[in-house]
C-alpha positions as CSV (number, residue, x, y, z in Angstrom):
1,X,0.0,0.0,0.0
2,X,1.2,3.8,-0.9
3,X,1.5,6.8,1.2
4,X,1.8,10.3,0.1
5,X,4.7,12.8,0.7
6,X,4.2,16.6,-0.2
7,X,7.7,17.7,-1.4
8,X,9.3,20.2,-3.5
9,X,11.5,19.3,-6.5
10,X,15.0,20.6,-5.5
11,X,17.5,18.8,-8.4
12,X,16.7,17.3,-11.8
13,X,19.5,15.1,-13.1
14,X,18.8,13.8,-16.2
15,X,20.6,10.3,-17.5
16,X,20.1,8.1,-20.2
17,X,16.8,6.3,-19.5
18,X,15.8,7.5,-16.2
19,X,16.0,11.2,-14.2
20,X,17.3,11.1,-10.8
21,X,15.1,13.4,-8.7
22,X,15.7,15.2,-5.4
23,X,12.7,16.2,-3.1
24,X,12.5,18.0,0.3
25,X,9.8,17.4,2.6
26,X,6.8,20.1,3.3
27,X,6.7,18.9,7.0
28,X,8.4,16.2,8.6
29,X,10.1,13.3,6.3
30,X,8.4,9.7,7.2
31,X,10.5,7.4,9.5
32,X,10.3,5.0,6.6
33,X,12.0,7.3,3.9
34,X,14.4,8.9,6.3
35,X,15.1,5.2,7.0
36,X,15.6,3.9,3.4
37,X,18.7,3.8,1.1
38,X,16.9,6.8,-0.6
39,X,17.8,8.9,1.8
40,X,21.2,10.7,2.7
41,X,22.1,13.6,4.9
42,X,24.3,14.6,2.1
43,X,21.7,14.8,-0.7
44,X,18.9,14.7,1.0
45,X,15.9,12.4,-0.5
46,X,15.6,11.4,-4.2
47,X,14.2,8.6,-6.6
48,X,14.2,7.6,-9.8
49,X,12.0,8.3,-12.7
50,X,11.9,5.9,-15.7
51,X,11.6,7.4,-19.2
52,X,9.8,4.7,-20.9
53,X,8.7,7.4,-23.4
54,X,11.8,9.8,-23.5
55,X,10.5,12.5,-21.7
56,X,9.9,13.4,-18.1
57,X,6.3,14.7,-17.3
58,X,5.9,18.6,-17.4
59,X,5.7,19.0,-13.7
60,X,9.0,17.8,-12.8
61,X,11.0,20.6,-12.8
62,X,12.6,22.5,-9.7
63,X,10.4,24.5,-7.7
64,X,7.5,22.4,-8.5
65,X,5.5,20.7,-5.1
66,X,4.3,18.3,-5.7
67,X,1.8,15.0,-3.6
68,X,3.8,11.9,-4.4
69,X,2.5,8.1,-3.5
70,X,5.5,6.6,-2.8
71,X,6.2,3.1,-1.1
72,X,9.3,1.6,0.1
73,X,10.4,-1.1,-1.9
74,X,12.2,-4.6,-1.1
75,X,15.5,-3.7,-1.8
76,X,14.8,-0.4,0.7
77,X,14.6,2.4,-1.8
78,X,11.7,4.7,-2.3
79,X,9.3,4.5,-5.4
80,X,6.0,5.9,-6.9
81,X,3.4,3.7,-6.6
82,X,1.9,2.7,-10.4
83,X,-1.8,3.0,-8.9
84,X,-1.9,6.7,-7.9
85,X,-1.3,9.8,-9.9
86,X,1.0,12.4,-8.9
87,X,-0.7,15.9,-7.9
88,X,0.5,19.0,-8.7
89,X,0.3,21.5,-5.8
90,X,1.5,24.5,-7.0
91,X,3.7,24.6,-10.4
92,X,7.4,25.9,-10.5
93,X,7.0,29.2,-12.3
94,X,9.2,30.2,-16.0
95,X,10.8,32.9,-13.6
96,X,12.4,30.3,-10.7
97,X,13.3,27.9,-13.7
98,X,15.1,31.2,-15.3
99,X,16.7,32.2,-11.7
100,X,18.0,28.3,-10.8
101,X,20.5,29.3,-14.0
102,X,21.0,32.8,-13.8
103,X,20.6,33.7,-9.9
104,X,21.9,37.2,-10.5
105,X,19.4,38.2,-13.3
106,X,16.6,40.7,-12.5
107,X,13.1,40.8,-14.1
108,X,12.5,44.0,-16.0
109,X,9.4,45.8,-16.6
110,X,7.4,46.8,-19.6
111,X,4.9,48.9,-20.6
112,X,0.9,47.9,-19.0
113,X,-0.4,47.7,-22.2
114,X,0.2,46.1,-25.8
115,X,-0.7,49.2,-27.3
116,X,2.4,50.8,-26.2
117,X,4.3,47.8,-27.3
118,X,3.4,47.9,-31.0
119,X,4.2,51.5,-31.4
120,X,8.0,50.8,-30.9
121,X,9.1,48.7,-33.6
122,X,12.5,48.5,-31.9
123,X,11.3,47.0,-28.5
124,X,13.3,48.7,-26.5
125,X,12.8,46.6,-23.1
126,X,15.1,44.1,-21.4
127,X,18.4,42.6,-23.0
128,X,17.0,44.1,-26.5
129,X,17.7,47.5,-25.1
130,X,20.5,49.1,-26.9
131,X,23.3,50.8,-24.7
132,X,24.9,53.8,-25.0
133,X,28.5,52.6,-25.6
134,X,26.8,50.4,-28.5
135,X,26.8,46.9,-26.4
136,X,23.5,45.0,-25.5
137,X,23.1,44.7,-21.6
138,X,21.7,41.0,-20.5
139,X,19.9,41.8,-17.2
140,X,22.3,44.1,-15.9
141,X,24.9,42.3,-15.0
142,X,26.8,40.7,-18.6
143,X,27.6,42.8,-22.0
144,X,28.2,41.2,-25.2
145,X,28.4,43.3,-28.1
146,X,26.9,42.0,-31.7
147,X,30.1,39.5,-32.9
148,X,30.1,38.0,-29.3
149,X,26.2,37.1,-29.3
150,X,26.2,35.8,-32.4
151,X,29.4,34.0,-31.5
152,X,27.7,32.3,-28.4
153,X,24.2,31.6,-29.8
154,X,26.8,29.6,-33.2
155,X,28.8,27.9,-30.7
156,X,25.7,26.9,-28.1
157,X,23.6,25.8,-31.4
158,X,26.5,23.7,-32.7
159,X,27.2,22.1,-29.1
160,X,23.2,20.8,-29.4
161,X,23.9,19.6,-33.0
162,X,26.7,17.4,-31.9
163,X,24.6,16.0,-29.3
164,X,21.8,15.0,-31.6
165,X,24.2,13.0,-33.3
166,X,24.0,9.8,-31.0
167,X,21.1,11.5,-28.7
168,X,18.6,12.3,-31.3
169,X,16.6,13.8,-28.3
170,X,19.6,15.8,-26.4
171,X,18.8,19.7,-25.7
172,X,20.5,22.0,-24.1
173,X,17.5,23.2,-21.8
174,X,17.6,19.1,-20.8
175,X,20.9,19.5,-19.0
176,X,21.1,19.8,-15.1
177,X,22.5,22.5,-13.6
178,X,26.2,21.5,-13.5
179,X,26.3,20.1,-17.0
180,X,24.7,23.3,-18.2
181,X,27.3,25.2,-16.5
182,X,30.0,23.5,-17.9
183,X,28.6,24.1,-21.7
184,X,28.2,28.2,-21.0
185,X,32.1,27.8,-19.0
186,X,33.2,26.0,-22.1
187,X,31.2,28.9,-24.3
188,X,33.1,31.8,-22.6
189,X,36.0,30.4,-22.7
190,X,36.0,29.7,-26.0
191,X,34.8,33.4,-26.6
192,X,37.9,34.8,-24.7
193,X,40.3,32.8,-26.7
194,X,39.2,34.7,-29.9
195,X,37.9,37.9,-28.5
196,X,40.0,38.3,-26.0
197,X,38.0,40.3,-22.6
């Protein structure tokens, strides 16, 4: 028989036909999970996810909490039970999933209404917003002038193609955290070596 654990998604790792997931508890964590070799006082709680289809379902993604039937299986690790559904309690929002890879950006506002919008045919809002000094500022904090963005959004494109050629379903926005960190570290570097700083 299953119980039910509210959690939060904290870490999505993604390997070849299964996602590792990490959870915290809303609340106490059951004796019988805190127990099992699911556990760890390093990582906390996590459990596997088969992709029998190739793709994880929309919900798991960090942020998102989430009413999981779990039971604790022979061999002593957790699992979801097959006979109840997951429930969504309250989906990880476009801006968290934007912050867990950027965690200095900064939303930027624009104008209350669409009418304002269409009268500028540059729009002049957010990382589109031409500088002074003739760079492009991304969210305050990086500059990259024209032959550097289209430098980066080449090289990051290419990285993808390569991947699609044993992983026909690779994708950069796939990757966990570290992996995708190592891709934009491998980006910039490869930027400074023929742009210099």
């Amino acid at each position: 028989m299953s119980e039910t654990i509210k959690c939060e998604i904290t870490n999505v790792k993604m390997f070849d036909n299964r996602a590792s997931i990490s959870i915290k508890a809303m609340g106490e964590l059951p004796t019988d999970l805190e127990n099992s070799k699911s556990y760890s006082d390093q990582y906390g709680l996590q459990y596997s996810q088969f992709l029998n289809d190739g793709d994880l379902p929309p919900y798991v993604k960090v942020g998102t909490k989430i009413a999981i039937p779990y039971y604790v299986n022979p061999k002593g690790y957790m699992a979801l039970s097959k006979y109840d559904e997951v429930k969504v309690l309250e989906e990880a929002s476009v801006v968290d999933e934007i912050k867990e890879y950027f965690p200095d950006a900064t939303q930027e506002k624009t104008p209350d209404g669409l009418d304002e919008l269409e009268k500028e045919t540059d729009f002049p809002y957010g990382a589109n917003a031409k500088k002074p000094n003739g760079k492009d500022k991304l969210n305050g904090h990086s500059e990259l002038n024209k032959d550097k963005l289209e430098f980066a959004t080449q090289y990051l494109t290419e990285y993808e193609s390569i991947g699609k050629i044993f992983k026909p379903d690779f994708n950069l926005v796939k990757l966990d955290e570290r992996n995708y960190k190592d891709v934009i570290t491998g980006c910039k570097i490869a930027m400074t070596n023929k742009f210099g700083n």
